[in-house]
Structures are given as C-alpha cells and as structure tokens.
DRENMAR-219300 format. One line per field, with one value per residue: x, y, z of N, C-alpha, C in turn; residue in one letter. Coordinates in steps of 0.05 Angstrom, whole numbers, plus 5000, padded with zeros to 4 digits. Layout:
BEGIN
n_east <- [X, ...]
n_north <- [Y, ...]
n_up <- [Z, ...]
ca_east <- [X, ...]
ca_north <- [Y, ...]
ca_up <- [Z, ...]
c_east <- [X, ...]
c_north <- [Y, ...]
c_up <- [Z, ...]
aa <- [a, ...]
This chain:
BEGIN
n_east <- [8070, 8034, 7998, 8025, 8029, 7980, 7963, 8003, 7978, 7930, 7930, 7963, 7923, 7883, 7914, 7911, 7857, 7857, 7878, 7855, 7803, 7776, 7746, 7750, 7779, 7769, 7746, 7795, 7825, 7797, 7798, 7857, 7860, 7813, 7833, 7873, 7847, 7809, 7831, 7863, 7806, 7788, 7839, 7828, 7774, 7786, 7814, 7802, 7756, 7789, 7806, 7758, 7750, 7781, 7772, 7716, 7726, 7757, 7720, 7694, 7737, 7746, 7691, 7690, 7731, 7708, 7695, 7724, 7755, 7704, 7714, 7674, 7699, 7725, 7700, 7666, 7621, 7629, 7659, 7696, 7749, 7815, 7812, 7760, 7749, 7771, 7753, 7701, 7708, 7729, 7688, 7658, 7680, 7679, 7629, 7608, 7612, 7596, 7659, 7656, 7701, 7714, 7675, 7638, 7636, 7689, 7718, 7721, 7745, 7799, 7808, 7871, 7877, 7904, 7911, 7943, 7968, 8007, 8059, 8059, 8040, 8070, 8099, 8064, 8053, 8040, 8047, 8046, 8042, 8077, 8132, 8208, 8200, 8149, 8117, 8057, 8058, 8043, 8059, 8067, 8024, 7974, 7928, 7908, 7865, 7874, 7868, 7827, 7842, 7888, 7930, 7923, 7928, 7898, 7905, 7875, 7885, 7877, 7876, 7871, 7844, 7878, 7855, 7876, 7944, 7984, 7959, 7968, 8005, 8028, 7995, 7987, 8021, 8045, 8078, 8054, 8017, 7976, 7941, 7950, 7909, 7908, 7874, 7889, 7875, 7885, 7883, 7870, 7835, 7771, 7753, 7729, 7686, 7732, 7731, 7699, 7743, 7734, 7689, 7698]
n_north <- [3374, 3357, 3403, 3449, 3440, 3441, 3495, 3515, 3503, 3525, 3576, 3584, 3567, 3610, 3659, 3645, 3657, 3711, 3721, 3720, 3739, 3798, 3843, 3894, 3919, 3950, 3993, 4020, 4024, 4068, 4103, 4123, 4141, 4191, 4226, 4254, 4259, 4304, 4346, 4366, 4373, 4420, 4445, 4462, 4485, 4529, 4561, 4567, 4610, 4649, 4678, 4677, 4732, 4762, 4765, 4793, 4853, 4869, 4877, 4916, 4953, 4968, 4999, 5025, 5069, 5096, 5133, 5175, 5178, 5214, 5251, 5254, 5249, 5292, 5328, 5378, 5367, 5317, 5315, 5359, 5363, 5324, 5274, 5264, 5258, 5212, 5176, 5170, 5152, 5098, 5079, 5074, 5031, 4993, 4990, 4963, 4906, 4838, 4815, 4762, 4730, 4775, 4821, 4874, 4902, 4891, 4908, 4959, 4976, 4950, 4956, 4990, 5042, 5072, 5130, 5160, 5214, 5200, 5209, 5183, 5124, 5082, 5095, 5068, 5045, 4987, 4946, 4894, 4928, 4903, 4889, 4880, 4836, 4813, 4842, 4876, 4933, 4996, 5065, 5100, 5105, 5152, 5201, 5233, 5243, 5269, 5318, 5335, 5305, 5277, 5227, 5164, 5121, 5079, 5041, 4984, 4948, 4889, 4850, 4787, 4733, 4670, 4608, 4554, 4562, 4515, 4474, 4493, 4520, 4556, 4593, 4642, 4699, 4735, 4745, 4732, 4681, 4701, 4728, 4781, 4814, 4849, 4905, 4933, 4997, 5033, 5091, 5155, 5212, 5229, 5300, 5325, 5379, 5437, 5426, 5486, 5535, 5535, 5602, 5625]
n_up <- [4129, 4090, 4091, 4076, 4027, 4013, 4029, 3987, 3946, 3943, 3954, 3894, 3868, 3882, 3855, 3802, 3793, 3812, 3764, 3721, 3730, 3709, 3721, 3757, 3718, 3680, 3706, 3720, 3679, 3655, 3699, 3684, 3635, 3644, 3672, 3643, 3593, 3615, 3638, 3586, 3558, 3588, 3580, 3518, 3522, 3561, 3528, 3489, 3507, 3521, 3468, 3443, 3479, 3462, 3419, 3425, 3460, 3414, 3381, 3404, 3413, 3359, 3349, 3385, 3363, 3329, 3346, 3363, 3312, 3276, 3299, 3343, 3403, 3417, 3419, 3448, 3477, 3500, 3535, 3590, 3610, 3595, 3617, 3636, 3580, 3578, 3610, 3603, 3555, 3556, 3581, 3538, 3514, 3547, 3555, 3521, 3541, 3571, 3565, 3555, 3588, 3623, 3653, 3642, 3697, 3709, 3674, 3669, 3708, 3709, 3646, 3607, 3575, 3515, 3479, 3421, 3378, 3317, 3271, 3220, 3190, 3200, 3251, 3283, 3351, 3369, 3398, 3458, 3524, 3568, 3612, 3617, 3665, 3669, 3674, 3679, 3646, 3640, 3644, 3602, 3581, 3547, 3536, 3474, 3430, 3387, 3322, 3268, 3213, 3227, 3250, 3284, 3335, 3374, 3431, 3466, 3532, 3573, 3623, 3636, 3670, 3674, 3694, 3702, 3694, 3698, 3668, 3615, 3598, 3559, 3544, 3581, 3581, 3620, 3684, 3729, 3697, 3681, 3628, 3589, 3536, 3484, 3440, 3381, 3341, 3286, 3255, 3206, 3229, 3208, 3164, 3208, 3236, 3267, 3344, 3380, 3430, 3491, 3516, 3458]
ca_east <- [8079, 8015, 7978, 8043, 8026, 7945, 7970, 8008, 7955, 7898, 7949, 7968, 7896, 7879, 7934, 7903, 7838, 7857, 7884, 7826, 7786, 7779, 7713, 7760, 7810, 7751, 7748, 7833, 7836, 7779, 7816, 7886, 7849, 7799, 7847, 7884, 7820, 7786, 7855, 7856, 7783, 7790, 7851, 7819, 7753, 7796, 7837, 7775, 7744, 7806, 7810, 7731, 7742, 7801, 7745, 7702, 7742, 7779, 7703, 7689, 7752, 7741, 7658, 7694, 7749, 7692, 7675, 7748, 7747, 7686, 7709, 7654, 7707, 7741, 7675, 7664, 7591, 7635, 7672, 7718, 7782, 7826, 7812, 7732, 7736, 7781, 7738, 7680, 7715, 7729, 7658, 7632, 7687, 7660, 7591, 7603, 7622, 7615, 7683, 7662, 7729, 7714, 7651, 7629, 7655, 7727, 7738, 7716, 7780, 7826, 7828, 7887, 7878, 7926, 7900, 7960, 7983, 8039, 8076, 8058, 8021, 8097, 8102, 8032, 8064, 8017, 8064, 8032, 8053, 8096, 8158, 8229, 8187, 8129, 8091, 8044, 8063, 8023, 8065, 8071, 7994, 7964, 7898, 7908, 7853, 7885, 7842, 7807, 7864, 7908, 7928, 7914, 7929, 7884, 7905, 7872, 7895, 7863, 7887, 7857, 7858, 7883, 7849, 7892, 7955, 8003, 7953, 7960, 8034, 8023, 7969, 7999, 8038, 8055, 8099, 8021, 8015, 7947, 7946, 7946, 7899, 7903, 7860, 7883, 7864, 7898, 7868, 7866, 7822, 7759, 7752, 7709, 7698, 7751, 7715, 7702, 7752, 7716, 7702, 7702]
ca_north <- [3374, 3364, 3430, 3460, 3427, 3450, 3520, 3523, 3505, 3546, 3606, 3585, 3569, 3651, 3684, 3642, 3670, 3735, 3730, 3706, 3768, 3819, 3859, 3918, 3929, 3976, 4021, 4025, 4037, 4087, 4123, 4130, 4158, 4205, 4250, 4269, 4267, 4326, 4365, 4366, 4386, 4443, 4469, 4472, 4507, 4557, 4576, 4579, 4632, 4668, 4676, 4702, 4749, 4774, 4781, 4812, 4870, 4878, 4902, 4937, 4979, 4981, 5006, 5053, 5085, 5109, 5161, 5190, 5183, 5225, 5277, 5267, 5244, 5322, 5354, 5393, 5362, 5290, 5310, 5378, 5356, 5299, 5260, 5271, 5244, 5182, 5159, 5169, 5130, 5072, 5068, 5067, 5014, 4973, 4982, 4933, 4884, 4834, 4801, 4725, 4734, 4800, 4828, 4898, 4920, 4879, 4917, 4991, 4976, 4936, 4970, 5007, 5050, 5085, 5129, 5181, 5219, 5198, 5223, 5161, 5097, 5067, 5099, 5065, 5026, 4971, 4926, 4892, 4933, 4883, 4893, 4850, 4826, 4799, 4865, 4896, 4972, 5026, 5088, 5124, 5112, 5174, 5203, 5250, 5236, 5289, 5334, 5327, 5291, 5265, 5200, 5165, 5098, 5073, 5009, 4979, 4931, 4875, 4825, 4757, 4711, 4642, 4595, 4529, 4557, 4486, 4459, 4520, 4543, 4575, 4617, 4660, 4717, 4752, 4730, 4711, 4662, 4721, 4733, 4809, 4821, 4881, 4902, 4959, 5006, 5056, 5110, 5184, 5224, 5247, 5325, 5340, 5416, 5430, 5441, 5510, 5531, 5557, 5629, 5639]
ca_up <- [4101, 4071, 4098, 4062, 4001, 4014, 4018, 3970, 3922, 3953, 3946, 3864, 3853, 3880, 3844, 3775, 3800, 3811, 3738, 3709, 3743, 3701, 3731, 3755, 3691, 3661, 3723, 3732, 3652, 3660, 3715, 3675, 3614, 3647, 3678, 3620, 3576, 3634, 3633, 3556, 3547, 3600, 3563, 3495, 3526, 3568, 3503, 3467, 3520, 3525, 3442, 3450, 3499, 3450, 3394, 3432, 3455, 3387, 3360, 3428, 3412, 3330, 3354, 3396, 3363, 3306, 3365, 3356, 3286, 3261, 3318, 3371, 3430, 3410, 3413, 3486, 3491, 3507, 3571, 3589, 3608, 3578, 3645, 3627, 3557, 3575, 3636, 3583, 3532, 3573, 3592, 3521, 3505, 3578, 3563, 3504, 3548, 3585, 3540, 3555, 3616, 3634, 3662, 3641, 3716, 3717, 3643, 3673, 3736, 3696, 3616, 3607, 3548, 3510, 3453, 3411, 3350, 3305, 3243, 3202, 3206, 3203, 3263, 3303, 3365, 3377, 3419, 3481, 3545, 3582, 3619, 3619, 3688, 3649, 3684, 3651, 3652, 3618, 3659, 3581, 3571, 3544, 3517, 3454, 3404, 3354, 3309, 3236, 3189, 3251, 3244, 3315, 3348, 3398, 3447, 3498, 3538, 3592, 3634, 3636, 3683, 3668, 3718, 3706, 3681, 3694, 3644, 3594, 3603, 3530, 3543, 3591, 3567, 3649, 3703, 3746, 3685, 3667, 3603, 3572, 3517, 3474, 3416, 3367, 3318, 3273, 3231, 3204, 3236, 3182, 3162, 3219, 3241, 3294, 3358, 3393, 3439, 3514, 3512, 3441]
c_east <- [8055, 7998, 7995, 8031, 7999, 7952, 7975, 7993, 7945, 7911, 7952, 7940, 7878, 7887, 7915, 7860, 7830, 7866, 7873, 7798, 7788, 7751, 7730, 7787, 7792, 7753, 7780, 7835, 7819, 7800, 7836, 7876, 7835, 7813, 7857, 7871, 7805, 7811, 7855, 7833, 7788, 7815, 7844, 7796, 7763, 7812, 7816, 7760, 7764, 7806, 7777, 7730, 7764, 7785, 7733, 7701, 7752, 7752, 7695, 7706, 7737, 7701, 7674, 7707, 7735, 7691, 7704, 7750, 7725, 7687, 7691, 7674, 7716, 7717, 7675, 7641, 7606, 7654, 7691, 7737, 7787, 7822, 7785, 7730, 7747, 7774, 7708, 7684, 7722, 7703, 7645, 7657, 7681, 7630, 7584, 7608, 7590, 7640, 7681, 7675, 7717, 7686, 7654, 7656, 7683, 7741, 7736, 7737, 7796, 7834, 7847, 7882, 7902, 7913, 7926, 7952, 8003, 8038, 8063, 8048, 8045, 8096, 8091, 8057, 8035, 8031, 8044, 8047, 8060, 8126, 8173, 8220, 8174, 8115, 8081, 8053, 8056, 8035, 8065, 8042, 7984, 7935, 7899, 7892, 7855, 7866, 7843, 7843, 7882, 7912, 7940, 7922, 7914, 7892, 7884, 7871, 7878, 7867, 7862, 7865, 7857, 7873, 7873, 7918, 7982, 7986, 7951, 7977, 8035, 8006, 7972, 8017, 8057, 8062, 8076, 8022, 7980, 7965, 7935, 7942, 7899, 7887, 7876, 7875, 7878, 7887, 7866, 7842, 7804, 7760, 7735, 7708, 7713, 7727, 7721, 7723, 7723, 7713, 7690, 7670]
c_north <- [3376, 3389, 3446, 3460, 3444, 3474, 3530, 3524, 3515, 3578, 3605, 3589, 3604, 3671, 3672, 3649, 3695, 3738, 3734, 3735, 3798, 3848, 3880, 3931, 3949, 4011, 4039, 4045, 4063, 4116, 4135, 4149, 4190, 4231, 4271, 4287, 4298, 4345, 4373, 4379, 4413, 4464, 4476, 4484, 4527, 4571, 4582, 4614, 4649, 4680, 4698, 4718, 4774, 4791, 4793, 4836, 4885, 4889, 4916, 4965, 4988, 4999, 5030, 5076, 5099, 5135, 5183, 5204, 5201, 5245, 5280, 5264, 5268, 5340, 5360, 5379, 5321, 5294, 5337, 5364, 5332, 5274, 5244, 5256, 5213, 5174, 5152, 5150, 5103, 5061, 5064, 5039, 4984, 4963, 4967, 4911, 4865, 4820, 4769, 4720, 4755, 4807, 4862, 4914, 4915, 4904, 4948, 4993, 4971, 4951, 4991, 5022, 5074, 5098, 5168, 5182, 5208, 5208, 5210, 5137, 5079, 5070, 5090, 5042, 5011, 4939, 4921, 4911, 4919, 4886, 4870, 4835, 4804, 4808, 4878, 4933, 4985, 5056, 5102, 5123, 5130, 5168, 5224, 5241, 5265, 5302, 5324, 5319, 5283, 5236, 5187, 5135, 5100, 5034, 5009, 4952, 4918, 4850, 4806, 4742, 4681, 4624, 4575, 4542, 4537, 4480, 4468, 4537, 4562, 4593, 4648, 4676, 4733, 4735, 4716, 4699, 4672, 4717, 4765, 4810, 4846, 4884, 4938, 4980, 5034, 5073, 5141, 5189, 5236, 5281, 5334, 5369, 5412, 5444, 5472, 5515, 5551, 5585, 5640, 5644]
c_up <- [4083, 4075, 4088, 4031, 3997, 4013, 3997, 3945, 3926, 3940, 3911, 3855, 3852, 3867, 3811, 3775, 3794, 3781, 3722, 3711, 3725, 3703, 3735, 3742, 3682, 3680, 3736, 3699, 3652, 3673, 3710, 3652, 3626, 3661, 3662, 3606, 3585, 3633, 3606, 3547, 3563, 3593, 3536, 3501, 3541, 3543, 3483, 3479, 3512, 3491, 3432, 3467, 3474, 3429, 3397, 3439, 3429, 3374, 3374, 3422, 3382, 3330, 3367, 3384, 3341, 3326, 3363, 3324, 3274, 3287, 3342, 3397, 3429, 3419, 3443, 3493, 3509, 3531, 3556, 3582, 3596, 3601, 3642, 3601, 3562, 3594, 3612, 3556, 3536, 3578, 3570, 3510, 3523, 3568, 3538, 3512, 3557, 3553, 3549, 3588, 3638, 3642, 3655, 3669, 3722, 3691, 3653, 3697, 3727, 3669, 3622, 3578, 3542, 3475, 3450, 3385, 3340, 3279, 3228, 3211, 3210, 3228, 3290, 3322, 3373, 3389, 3452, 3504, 3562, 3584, 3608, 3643, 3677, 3666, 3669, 3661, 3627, 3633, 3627, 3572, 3557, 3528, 3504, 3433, 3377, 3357, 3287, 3221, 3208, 3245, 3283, 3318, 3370, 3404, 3460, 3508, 3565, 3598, 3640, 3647, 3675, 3693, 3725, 3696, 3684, 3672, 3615, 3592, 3582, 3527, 3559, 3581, 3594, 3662, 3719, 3731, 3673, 3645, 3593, 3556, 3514, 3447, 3404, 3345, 3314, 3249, 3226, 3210, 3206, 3181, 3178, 3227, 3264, 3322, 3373, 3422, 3466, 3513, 3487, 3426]
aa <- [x, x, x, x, x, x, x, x, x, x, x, x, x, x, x, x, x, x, x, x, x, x, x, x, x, x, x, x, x, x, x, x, x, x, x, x, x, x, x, x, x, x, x, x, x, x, x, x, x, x, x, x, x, x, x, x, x, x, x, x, x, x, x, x, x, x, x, x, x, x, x, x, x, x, x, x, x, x, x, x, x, x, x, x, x, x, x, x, x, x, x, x, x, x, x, x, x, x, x, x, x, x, x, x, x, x, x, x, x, x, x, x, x, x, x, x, x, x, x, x, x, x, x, x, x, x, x, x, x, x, x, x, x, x, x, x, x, x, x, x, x, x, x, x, x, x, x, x, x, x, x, x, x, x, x, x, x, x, x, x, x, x, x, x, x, x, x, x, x, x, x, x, x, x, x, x, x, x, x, x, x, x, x, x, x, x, x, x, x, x, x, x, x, x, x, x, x, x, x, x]
C-alpha cells in the first residue's frame, strides 16, 4: 500500500516537473513557425524571379523588334529565306539573355516566336498561346515582318519552369504547373526603302 502511495507521488511530482520544464517549448514553437516562414519566403522570391525574367524578355523583344521596324530584318544582307531571318531573329532576341529563368541556350530551344501583318492595330492578337489543355501551342506561328508602313505584331513566347508549384498554385498558367511568358510589341513599320528583289 505504501509503495502505491510512493508511486504515486514520484509519478505527480514528474508530470509537475515536466510542467514546470520549459527548455524545449522554444525549439517545438521554432519548428511550427519555420516551415511556413521557408515556404512563404521561397514563394515570394520564385514570383519575384519569374516577374524578372518577364521584364527582361519584354525589352529583349521591344530591342529586337526595332530590327523589323527600321527594315533591316527585310533587308537580304539579314538572312535569304523566311527560315534564315527567323532563326536569326531569335538569336538576336537570345543573345539578350540570360532572362534571370532562362539561360541564353534554354531561350534559343524553347522561344516560340510569332511575328505578322494585320489590317489594324484593333486587329494585333497578343493573347498567350495556350490550349483548352493548358498546352502551349504555337501550330499558326508565323514570320512575316511586312514592308515599309506595315503595321506588324511581334510575340514571343517562353516557358518557365515553376520549381515548387503546390507552394505557388497561382503562378502557373499550364497543365505542368510551368508558367508561359510572352512579351509583345505592335508597330507600323518606318518608310524604309523596300529591299531589292534577287536578280534585279
């Protein structure tokens, strides 16, 4: 009976012990915070990159599409065929890279560019290329940089990969949970001379 009794106290006096103990409440409360806290910072610095990679592109294209504009991507000394100028125009819109995301050589495999004519600047489609999938599809792409007074749309578009996206469901725009950046630019072509045709 009494080694009952001695228990039971030894046991009350431990539990008002253990209550009393507060040496590992700092490293439990620590632990519950710091997860969140490291999730949280890593989605406001991936949304920050992704946002500068957006910027950086958007003057990559507006630097490039001057080369349309004042007629040199038209001129013959910038590539024959239409194949020739838009491998060449990709590479001067690359070789402003890297985009922060992108590396120089990810943006010279991955940009999709899309550069037309239209009627009217009403008319400029500058919609991301994204299916009802949430695929990116560029199959109507083209490369027509007009002639002198043309009025031109130039896209170009570049997937981004989202590292975390569970912690960043909003950043994603594609069914992978990447995100498709596009930059564009719309403008009449200046009065440049039209160029020489072969031959003449």
């Amino acid at each position: 009976m009494g080694s009952t009794r001695q228990r039971s106290r030894r046991f009350i006096s431990l539990l008002r012990l253990f209550g009393r103990n507060d040496e590992g409440a700092t490293a439990v409360e620590f632990a519950i915070v710091v997860i969140p806290f490291i999730a949280l910072m890593f989605t406001l610095i991936e949304t920050a990159l992704v946002f500068f990679t957006e910027q950086s592109l958007e003057t990559a294209v507006q630097n490039s599409a001057r080369l349309i504009l004042t007629g040199q991507v038209q001129a013959g000394a910038y590539g024959g065929s239409m194949d020739e100028k838009l491998k060449r125009f990709k590479e001067d819109v690359c070789a402003q890279g890297p985009f922060v995301l992108v590396s120089a050589e990810e943006c010279r495999a991955r940009a999709a560019i899309d550069v037309r004519t239209v009627a009217g600047f009403a008319g400029a489609d500058t919609s991301l290329p994204i299916n009802d999938r949430g695929e990116v599809d560029t199959r109507d792409f083209t490369f027509s940089p007009g002639q002198a007074g043309d009025i031109v749309v130039v896209r170009v578009a570049l997937e981004v990969r989202i590292f975390v996206p569970l912690l960043n469901p909003g950043l994603g725009n594609l069914a992978n949970g990447n995100r498709l950046i596009m930059s564009s630019a719309a403008f009449r072509n200046e009065p440049f001379p039209q160029p020489q045709a072969s031959g003449a």
